[in-house]
C-alpha positions as CSV (number, residue, x, y, z in Angstrom):
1,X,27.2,-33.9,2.9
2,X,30.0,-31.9,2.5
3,X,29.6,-28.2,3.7
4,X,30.9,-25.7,6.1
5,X,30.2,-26.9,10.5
6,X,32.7,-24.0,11.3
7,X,30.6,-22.8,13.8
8,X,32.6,-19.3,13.9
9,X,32.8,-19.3,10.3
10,X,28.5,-19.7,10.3
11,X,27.9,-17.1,13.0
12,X,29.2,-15.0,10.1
13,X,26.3,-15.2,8.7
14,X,23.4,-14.1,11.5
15,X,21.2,-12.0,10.6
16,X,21.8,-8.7,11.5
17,X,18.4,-8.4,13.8
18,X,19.3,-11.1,15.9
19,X,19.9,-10.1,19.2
20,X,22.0,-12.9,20.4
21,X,25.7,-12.4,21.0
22,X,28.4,-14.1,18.4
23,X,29.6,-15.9,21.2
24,X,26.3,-17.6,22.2
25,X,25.3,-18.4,18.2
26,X,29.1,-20.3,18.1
27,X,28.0,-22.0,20.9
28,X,24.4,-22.8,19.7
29,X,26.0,-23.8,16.5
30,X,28.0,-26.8,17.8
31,X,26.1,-30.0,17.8
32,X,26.8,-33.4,16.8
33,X,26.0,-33.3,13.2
34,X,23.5,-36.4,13.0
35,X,23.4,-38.2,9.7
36,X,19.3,-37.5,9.0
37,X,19.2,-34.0,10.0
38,X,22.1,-33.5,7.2
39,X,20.2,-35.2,5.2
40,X,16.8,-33.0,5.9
41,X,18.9,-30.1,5.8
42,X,20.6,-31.2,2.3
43,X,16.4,-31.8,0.8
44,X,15.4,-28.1,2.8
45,X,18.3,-26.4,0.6
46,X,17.6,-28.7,-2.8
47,X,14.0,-27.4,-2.1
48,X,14.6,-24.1,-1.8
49,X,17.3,-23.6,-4.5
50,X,14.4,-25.0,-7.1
51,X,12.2,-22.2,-5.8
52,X,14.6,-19.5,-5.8
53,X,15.0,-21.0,-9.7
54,X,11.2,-21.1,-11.1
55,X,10.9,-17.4,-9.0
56,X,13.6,-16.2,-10.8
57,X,12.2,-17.7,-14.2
58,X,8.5,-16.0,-13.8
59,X,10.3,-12.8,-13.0
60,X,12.3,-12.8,-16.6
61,X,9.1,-13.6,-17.8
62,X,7.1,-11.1,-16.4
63,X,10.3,-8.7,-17.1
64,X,9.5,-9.6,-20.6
65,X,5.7,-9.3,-20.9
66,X,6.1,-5.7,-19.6
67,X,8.7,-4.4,-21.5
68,X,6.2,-5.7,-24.9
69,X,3.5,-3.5,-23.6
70,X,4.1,0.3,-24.9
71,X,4.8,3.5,-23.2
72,X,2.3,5.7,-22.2
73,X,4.1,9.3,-21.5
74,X,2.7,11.1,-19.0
75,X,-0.3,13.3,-20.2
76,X,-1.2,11.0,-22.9
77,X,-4.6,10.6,-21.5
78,X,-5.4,13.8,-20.2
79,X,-4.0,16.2,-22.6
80,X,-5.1,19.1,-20.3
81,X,-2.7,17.9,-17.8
82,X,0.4,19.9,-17.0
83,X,3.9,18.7,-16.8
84,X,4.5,19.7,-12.7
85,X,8.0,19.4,-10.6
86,X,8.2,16.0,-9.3
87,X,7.4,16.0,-5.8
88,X,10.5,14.1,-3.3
89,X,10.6,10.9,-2.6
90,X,9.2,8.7,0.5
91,X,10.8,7.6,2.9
92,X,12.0,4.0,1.6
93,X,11.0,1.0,3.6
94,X,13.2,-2.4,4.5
95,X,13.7,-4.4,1.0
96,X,10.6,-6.9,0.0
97,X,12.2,-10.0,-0.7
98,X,9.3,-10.7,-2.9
99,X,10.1,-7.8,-5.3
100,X,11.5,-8.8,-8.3
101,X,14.8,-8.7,-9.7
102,X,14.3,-6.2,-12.3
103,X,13.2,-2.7,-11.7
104,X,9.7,-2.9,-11.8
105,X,9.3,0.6,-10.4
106,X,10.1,1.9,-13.9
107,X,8.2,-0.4,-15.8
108,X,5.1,0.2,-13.9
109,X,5.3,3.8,-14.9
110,X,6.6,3.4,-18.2
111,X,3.7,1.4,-19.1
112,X,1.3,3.9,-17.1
113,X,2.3,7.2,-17.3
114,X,2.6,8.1,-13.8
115,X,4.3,6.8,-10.8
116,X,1.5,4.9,-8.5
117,X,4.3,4.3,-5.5
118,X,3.3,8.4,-5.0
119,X,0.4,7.0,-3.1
120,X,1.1,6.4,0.7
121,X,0.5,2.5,1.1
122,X,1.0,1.9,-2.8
123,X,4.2,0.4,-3.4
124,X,5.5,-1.7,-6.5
125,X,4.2,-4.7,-5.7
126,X,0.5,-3.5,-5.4
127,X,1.0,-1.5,-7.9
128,X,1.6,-5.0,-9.9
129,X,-1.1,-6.7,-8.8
130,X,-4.2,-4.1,-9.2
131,X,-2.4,-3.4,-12.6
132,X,-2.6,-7.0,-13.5
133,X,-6.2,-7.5,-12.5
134,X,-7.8,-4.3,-13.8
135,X,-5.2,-3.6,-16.8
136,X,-4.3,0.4,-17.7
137,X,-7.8,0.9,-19.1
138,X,-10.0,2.7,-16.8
139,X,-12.4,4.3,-19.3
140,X,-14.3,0.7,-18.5
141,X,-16.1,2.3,-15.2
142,X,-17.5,5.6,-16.1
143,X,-16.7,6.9,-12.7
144,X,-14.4,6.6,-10.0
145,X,-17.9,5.3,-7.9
146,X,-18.1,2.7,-10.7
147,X,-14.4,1.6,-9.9
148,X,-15.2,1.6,-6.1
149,X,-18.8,-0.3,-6.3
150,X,-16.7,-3.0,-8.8
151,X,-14.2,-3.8,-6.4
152,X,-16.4,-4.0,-3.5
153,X,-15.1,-1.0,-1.5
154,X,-18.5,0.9,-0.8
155,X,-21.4,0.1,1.3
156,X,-24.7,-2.3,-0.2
157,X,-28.1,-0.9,1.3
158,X,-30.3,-3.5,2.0
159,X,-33.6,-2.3,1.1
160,X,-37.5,-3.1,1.9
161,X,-40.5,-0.9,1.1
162,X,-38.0,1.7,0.5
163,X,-36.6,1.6,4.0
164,X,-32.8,0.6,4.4
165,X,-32.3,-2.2,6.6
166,X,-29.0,-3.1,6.5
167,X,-25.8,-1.2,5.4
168,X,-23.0,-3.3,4.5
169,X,-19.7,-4.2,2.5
170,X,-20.7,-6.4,-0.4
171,X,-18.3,-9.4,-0.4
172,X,-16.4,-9.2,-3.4
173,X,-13.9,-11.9,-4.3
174,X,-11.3,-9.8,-5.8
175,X,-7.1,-9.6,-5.9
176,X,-7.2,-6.2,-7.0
177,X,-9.5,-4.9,-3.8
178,X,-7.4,-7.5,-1.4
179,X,-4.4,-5.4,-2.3
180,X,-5.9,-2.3,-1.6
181,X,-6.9,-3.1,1.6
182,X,-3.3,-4.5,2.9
183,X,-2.2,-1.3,1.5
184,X,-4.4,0.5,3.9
185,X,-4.2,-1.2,6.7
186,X,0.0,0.2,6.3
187,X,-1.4,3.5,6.7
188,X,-1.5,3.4,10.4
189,X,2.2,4.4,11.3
190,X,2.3,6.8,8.0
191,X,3.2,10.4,8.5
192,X,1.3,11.6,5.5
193,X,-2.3,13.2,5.2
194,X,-3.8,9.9,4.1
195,X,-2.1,8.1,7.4
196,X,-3.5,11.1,9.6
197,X,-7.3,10.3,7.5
198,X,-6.7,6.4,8.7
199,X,-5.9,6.7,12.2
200,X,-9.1,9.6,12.5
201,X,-11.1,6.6,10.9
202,X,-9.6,4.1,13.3
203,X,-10.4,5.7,16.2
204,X,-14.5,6.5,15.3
205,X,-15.1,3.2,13.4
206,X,-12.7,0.9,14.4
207,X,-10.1,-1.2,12.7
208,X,-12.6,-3.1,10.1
209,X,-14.3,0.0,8.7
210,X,-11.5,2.1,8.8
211,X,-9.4,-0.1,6.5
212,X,-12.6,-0.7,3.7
213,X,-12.9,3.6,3.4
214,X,-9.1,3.9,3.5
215,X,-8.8,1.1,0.8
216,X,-11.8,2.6,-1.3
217,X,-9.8,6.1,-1.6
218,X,-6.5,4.5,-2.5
219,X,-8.2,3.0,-5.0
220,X,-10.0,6.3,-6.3
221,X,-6.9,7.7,-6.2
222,X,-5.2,4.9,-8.2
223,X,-8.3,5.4,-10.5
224,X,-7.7,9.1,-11.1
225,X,-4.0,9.0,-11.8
226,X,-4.5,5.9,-14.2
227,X,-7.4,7.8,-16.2
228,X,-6.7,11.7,-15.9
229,X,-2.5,11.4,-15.7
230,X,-2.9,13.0,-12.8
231,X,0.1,13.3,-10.2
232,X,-0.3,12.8,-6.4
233,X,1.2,15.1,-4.5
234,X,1.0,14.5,-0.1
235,X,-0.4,17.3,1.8
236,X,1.3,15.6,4.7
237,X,-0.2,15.1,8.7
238,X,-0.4,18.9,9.9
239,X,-2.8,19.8,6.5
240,X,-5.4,17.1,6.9
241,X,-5.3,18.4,11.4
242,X,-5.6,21.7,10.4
243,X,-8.5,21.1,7.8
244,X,-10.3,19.3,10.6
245,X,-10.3,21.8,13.1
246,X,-11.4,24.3,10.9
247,X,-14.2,22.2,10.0
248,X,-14.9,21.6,13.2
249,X,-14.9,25.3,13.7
250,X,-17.6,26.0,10.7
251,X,-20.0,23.1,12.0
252,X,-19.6,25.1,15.9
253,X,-20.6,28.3,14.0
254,X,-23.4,27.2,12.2
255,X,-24.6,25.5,15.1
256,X,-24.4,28.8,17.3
257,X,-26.3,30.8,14.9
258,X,-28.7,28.7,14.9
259,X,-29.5,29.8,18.6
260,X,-28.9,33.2,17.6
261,X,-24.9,32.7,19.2
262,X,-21.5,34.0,18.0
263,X,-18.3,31.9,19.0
264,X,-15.7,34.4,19.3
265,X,-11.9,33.2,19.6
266,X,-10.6,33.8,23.5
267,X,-7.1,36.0,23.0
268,X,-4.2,33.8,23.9
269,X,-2.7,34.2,27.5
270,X,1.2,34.5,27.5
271,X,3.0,31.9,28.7
């Protein structure tokens, strides 16, 4: 097997997150090049270079299926719905190896209408997949409930002589509801109103729970800007705190009036 044992020349091509000094990969990298780990290493590459091939072959066919579907212009669907000033762009993440070599992004919302990836937690690849299982039609579920209750993101009610006895997820093998929920569970570290709803979620009804509602409104919100053409605009972390205090504030209210109480704001000491 003729190749490149240069160590120096190799340590050229570390990975930028390794840690290690160049001077200690050289020196990991000499070795006495035994004849059957060559070999090994010569099948490894053969085996990879024939996956990197059929990958590359599905994406020029999936590149192909898309671009035979037609454009849907935004507003299409909805023709009540205004043509708004696009709203700027998140924050990009490290490159998915997984994502294919054409641009997806702009087939997905050619094909659509609307850009999905506006969601926090929706990116191209789940917009892909929810696309490919449930297709562009969403006038098949009358309601957004409808959508949720099909792909198994709302509660079941186990019921007896009209009593509830059990509330639960109904187990739903499904692709499409599997992406939403690895979408949501990316919502923890988000700086965006639907991040600040996950981790309030997270911290009353754990992990579990918090990722089923989370995944259930990404996917009403996938629902709405599929049927209506609607565009999803972030209200970002300090609207969604604010909203909740004030809440709070109305449900402290009522509660005093009840017992014939006022709350009245204390004046704010300087500092």
């Amino acid at each position: 097997m003729n190749a490149e044992r240069d160590p120096a020349k190799l340590a050229d091509f570390r990975d930028p997150r390794i840690k290690a000094s160049r001077e200690d990969i050289i020196a990991s990298l000499r070795g006495n090049w035994r004849a059957e780990l060559l070999f090994q290493v010569k099948q490894e590459l053969a085996r990879y270079d024939f996956c990197q091939t059929q990958i590359a072959e599905c994406d020029r066919e999936l590149e192909q299926q898309l671009q035979s579907l037609p454009e849907l212009r935004a507003g299409e669907e909805n023709s009540g719905t205004k043509e708004t000033q696009r709203p700027p762009k998140k924050r990009k993440r490290r490159k998915d190896g997984n994502i294919p070599r054409f641009d997806l992004h702009h087939e997905l919302q050619r094909i659509s209408g609307v850009d999905l990836t506006r969601i926090d937690g929706i990116d191209v690849m789940t917009g892909q997949t929810v696309i490919s299982e449930v297709g562009l039609d969403m006038s098949r579920w009358p309601s957004e409930n409808h959508f949720a209750s099909w792909l198994g993101l709302c509660p079941s009610n186990e019921l007896s002589g009209g009593r509830i006895l059990k509330k639960r997820t109904r187990k739903v093998v499904n692709r499409a509801a599997t992406a939403f929920r690895m979408a949501a569970s990316t919502l923890r570290t988000s700086q965006s109103y639907l991040g600040a709803k996950f981790r309030r979620l997270r911290s009353r009804l754990g992990p579990p729970k918090a990722i089923t509602a989370m995944a259930r409104t990404l996917a009403i919100l996938f629902y709405r800007m599929l049927k209506f053409g609607q565009d999803y605009l972030d209200r970002g972390t300090e609207f969604y705190e604010q909203r909740q205090r004030d809440q709070q504030l109305q449900y402290l209210q009522k509660k005093a009036a009840q017992f014939g109480l006022q709350v009245v704001a204390l004046p704010e000491t300087p500092k």
